[in-house]
C-alpha positions in Angstrom: 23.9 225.9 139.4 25.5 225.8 135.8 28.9 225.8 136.5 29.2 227.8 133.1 27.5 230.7 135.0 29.6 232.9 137.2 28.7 234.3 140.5 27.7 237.8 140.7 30.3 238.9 143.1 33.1 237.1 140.9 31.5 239.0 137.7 31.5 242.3 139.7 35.1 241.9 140.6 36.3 241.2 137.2 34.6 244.2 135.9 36.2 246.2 138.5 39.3 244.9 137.4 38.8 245.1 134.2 37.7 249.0 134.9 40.7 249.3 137.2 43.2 248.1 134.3 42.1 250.4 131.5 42.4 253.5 133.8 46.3 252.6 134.3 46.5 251.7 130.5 45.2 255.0 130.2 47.6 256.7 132.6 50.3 254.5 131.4 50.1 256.1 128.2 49.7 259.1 129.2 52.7 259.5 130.6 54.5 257.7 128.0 53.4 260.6 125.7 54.4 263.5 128.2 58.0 261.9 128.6 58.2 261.7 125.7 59.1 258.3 124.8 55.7 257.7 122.6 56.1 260.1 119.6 53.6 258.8 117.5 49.9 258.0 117.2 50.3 254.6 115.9 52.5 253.5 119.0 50.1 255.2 120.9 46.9 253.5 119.5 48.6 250.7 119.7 49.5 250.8 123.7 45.9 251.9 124.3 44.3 248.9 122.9 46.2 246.1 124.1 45.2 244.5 127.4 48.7 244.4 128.8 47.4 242.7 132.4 46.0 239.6 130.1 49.4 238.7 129.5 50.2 238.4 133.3 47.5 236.9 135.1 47.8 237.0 138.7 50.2 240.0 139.0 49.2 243.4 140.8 47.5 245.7 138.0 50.1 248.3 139.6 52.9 246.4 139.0 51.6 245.1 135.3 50.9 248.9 134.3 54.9 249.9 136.6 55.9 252.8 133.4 59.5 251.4 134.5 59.7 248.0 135.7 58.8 244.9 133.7 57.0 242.0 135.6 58.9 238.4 135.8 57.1 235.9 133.8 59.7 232.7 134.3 63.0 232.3 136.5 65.8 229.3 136.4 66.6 227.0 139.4 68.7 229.7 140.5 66.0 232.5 140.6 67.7 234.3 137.5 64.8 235.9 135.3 64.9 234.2 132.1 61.6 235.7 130.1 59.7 238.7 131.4 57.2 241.2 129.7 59.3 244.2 129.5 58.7 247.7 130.7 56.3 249.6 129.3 58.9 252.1 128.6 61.3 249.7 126.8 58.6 248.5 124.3 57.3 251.5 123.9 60.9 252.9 123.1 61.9 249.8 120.9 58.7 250.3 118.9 59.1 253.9 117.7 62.9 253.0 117.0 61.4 250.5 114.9 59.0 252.6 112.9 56.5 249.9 111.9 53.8 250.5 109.5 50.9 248.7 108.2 51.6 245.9 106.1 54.9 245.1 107.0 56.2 241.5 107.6 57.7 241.7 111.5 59.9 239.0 113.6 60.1 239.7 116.8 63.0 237.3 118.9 61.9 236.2 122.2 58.0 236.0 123.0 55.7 237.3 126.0 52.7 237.7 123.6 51.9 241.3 124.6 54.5 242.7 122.8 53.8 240.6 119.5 49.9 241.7 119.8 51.5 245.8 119.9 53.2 244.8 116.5 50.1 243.4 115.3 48.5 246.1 116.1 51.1 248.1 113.8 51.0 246.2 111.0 47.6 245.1 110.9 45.7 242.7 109.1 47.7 242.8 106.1 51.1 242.5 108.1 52.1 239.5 109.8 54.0 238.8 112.8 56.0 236.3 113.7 57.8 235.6 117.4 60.0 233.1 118.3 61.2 231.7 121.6 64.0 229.1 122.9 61.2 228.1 125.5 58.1 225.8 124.8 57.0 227.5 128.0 57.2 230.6 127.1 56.0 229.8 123.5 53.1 227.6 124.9 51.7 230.7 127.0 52.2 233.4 124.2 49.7 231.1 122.2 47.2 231.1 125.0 47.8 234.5 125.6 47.6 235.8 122.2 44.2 233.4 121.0 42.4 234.4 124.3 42.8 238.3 123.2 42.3 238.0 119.6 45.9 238.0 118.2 45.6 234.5 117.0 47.0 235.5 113.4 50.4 236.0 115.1 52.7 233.0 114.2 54.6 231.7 117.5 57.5 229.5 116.6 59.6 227.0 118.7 63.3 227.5 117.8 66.3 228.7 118.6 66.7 232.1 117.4 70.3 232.2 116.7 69.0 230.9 113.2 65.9 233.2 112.9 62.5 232.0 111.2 63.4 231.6 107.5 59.8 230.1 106.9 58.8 233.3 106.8 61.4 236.0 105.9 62.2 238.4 104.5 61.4 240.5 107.6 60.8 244.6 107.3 61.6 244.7 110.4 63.6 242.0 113.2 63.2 242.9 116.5 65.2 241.3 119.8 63.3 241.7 123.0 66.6 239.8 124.8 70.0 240.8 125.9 72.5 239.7 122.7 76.2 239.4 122.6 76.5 238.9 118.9 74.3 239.2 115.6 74.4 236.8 113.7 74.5 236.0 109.8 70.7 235.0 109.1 69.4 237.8 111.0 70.9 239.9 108.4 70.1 237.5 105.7 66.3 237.3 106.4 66.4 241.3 107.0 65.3 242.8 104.0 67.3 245.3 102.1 65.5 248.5 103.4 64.8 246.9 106.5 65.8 247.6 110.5 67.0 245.4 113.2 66.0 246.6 116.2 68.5 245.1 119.0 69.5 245.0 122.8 73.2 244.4 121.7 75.6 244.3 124.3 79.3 245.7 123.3 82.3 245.8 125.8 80.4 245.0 128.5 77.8 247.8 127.8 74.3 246.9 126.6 72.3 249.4 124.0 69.4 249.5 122.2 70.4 249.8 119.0 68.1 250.5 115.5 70.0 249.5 112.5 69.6 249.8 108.9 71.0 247.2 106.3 73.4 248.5 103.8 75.1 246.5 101.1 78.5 246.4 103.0 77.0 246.4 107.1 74.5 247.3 109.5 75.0 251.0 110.7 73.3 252.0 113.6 70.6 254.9 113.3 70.1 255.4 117.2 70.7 253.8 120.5 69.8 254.0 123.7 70.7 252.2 127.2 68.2 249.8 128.5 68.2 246.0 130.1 66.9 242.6 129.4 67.3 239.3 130.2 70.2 237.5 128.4 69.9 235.4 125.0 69.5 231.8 125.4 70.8 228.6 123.1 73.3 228.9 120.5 73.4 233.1 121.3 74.2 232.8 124.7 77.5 234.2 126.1 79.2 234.4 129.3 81.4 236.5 130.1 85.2 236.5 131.6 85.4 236.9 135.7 88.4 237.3 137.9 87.9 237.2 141.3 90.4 238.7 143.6 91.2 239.0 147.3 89.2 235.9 148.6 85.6 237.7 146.7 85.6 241.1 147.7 86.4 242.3 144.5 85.7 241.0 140.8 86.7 242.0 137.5 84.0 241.7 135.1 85.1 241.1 131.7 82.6 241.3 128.6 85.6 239.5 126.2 88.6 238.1 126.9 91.0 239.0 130.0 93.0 241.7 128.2 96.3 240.3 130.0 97.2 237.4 131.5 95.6 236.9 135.3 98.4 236.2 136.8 99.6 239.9 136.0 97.5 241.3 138.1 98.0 239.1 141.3 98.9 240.8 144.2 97.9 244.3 142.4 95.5 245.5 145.0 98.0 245.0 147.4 99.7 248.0 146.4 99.6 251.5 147.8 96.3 253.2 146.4 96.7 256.3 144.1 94.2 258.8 143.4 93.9 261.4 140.4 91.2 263.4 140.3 89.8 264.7 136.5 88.2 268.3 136.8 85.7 266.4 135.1 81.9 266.5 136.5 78.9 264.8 135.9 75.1 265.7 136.9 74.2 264.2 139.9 71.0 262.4 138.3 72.5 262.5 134.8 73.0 259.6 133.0 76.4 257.7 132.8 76.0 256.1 129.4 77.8 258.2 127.3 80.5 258.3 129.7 81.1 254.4 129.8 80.7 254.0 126.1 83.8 256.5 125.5 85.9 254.7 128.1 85.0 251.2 126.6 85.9 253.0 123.1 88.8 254.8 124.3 90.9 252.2 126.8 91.3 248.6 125.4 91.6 247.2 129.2 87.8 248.5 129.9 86.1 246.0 132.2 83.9 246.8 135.5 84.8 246.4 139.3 82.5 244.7 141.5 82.8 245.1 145.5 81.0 242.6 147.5 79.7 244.9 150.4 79.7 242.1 153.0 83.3 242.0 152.7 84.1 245.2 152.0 87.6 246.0 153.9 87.3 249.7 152.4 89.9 249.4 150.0 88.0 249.5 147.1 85.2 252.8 146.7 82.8 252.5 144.3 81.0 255.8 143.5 78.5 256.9 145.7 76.4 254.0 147.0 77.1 251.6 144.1 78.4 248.3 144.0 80.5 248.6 140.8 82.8 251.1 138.8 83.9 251.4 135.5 87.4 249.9 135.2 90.3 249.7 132.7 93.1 246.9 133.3 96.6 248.0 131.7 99.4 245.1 131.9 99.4 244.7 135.9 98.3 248.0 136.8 94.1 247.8 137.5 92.3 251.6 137.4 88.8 252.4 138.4 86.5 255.7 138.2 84.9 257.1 141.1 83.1 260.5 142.0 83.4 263.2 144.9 81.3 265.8 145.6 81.8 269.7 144.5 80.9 273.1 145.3 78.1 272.6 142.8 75.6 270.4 144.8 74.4 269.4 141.3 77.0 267.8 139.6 79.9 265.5 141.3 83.4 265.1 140.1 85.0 262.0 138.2 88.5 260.8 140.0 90.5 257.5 138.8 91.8 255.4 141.7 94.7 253.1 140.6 97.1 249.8 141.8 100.2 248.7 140.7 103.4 249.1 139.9 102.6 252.0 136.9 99.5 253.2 138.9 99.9 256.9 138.6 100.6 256.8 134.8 97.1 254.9 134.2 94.9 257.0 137.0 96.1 259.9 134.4 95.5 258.2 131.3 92.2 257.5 132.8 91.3 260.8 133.9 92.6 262.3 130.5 89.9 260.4 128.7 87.2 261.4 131.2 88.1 265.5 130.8 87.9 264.2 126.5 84.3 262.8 127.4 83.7 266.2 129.4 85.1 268.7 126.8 84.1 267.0 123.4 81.2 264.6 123.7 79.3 265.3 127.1 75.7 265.8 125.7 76.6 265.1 122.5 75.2 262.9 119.9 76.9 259.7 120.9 79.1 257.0 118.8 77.9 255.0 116.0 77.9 251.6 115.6 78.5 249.5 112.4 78.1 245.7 112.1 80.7 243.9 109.5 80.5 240.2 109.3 83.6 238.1 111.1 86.6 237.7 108.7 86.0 241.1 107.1 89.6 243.1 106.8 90.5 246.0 108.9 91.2 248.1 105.7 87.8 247.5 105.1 86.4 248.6 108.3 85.7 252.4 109.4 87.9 254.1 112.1 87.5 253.3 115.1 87.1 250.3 118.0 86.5 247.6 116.9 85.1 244.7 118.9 85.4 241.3 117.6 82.8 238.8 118.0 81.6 235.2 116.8 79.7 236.2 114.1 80.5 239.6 113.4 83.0 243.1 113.6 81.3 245.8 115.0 82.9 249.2 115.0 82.0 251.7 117.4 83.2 255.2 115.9 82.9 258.5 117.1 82.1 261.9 115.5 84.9 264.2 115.4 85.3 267.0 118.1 83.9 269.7 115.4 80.7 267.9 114.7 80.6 266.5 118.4 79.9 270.2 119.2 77.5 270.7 116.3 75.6 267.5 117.5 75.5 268.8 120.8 74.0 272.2 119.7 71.4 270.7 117.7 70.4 268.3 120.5 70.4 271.0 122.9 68.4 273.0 120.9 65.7 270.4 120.2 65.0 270.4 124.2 64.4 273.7 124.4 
């Protein structure tokens, strides 16, 4: 038999397959659209057309077409996930922030292949593409990947991203399919002037999705969104600060520097416990994002608690079944937010646990910012965020916080209360 000749049983099971993976491409989409996320028909199209199971052979179709999870394409020795092919909700999200159009001249920083073949799709054959990746793994499959389903125009470069591709800048659009502390200076250079950055960027511990436009001055942020990704590798990588406290059941999580001096805080948890509760509530299933970014914007000691469950003594309560809680550190005192129920079986009520020798004094401060976050910006529009390069004057920067980096100043700056509330009207209106 010609080995070039496939069974008929192995032919009929890859067009069931095949069959099998365009019905949840289908569905995939689908959904997409009646959530909302995909808004228009070119992102649609695009998702549509793209085989997404050819660039993750050997995983479940279910998984592959999963509208929230991404599939694992490459861990390190110690089992972290290092590349994956993000959810189908995250690229579909990232593109419409992005709005691509035919023509345009895309890089896109850290490769898969599947999502570099959706841009390709967007810009067509007048566009180009280019992707880049830390990892001649990664790179080497994105080639395969991308030549065995036609996207062989895309240009897939070995490098470390930190510096961009200037070969073939400028860029209409940049976008950063991994987790990144900082941005940094020829990102901006090889953006073009009307051009958006598209970027998982995490700030004070928080990571958003954030769509920025160039300006002569800065990048300001048009909108953002919480989502995840595996962390930026090579020069961009960043780890953050960790304290670990009574023998590993508890850790301080630290995005920056420790915003005191450890030894302040030794001994802290050995103090009596005192609670404050806020008046303010929050939606059971209702997302927390907003209420972290004002805390990180509001309280310079901002950092999160982590309680390792196997040695969990009971001192420390996350809120509800989590693992972690939003935290604020203030000279030796430590602070944490955590939830109770209410009369209203929908929503549950903020409360501020606190150590130390000022305890009750920063459980109020606390709880003071979280009735703020309740009262001014709970459903509102959100903060925005502006990117300065380092060195740049704080005379010359908007109000705000502003979070010092390598490379760069970013401010994170908040509307006032009066068009808070008008924000929140228009937003609320728009959903009905």
């Amino acid at each position: 038999m010609n080995d070039k000749v496939k069974p008929a049983a192995e032919n009929n099971d890859e067009a069931a397959r095949s069959e099998l993976a365009a019905q949840l491409r289908t569905k995939m989409v689908d959904e997409l659209i009646s959530e909302g996320t995909i808004v228009s028909a070119r992102v649609e199209a695009a998702m549509r057309k793209v085989p997404r199971e050819q660039f993750a052979p050997g995983v479940d179709l279910e998984e592959v077409y999963q509208l929230y999870n991404g599939v694992v394409t490459k861990r390190d020795e110690a089992g972290t996930s290092v590349s994956s092919v993000s959810a189908p909700q995250v690229q579909a999200h990232m593109l419409e922030q992005a709005e691509i159009t035919e023509g345009m001249r895309v890089l896109e920083i850290g490769s898969g292949g599947y999502n570099a073949a959706l841009i390709a799709e967007l810009v067509g054959p007048s566009g180009q593409v280019t992707t880049v990746d830390i990892d001649e793994d990664i790179t080497d499959r994105a080639s395969r990947f991308l030549d065995e389903t036609g996207y062989s125009r895309v240009n897939v470069v070995l490098a470390d991203a930190e510096g961009g591709v200037a070969e073939h800048a400028p860029y209409d659009r940049i976008l950063v399919t991994v987790g990144a502390w900082d941005v940094p200076p020829a990102w901006v250079e090889q953006l073009a002037p009307t051009g958006l950055l598209v970027v998982p960027l995490q700030v004070r511990g928080l990571s958003r999705t954030i769509a920025f436009e160039k300006t002569d001055q800065c990048l300001v942020s048009r909108s953002a969104r919480l989502f995840g990704f595996v962390s930026m590798q090579g020069a961009g990588a960043h780890q953050g600060k960790l304290l670990i406290m009574r023998d590993g059941e508890v850790t301080l999580r630290f995005d920056d520097d420790f915003p005191v001096d450890s030894t302040a805080l030794e001994g802290v948890l050995d103090t009596p416990r005192v609670e404050v509760w806020s008046g303010a509530n929050i939606g059971r299933f209702e997302l927390w994002a907003g209420t972290q970014m004002w805390l990180a914007t509001a309280l310079p000691g901002f950092c999160r608690v982590v309680l390792d469950k196997k040695r969990d003594s009971g001192l420390i309560s996350p809120p509800g079944s989590h693992s972690a809680a939003m935290a604020v550190v203030d000279g030796g005192n430590l602070a944490y937010v955590t939830t109770r129920s209410t009369p209203n079986e929908q929503e549950v009520e903020f409360g501020v646990h606190a150590f130390g020798p000022d305890a009750m004094k920063v459980a109020e401060e606390v709880a003071e910012q979280l009735r703020v976050w309740e009262r001014d910006y709970r459903n509102g529009p959100g903060p925005q965020f502006r990117v300065h390069p380092a060195g740049t004057a704080d005379d010359l920067m908007p109000e705000g916080r502003i979070v010092d980096k390598k490379h760069s100043r970013i401010t994170i700056s908040w509307p006032d209360v009066a068009n808070a509330a008008a924000g929140r009207d228009a937003l609320q209106e728009n959903t009905k």
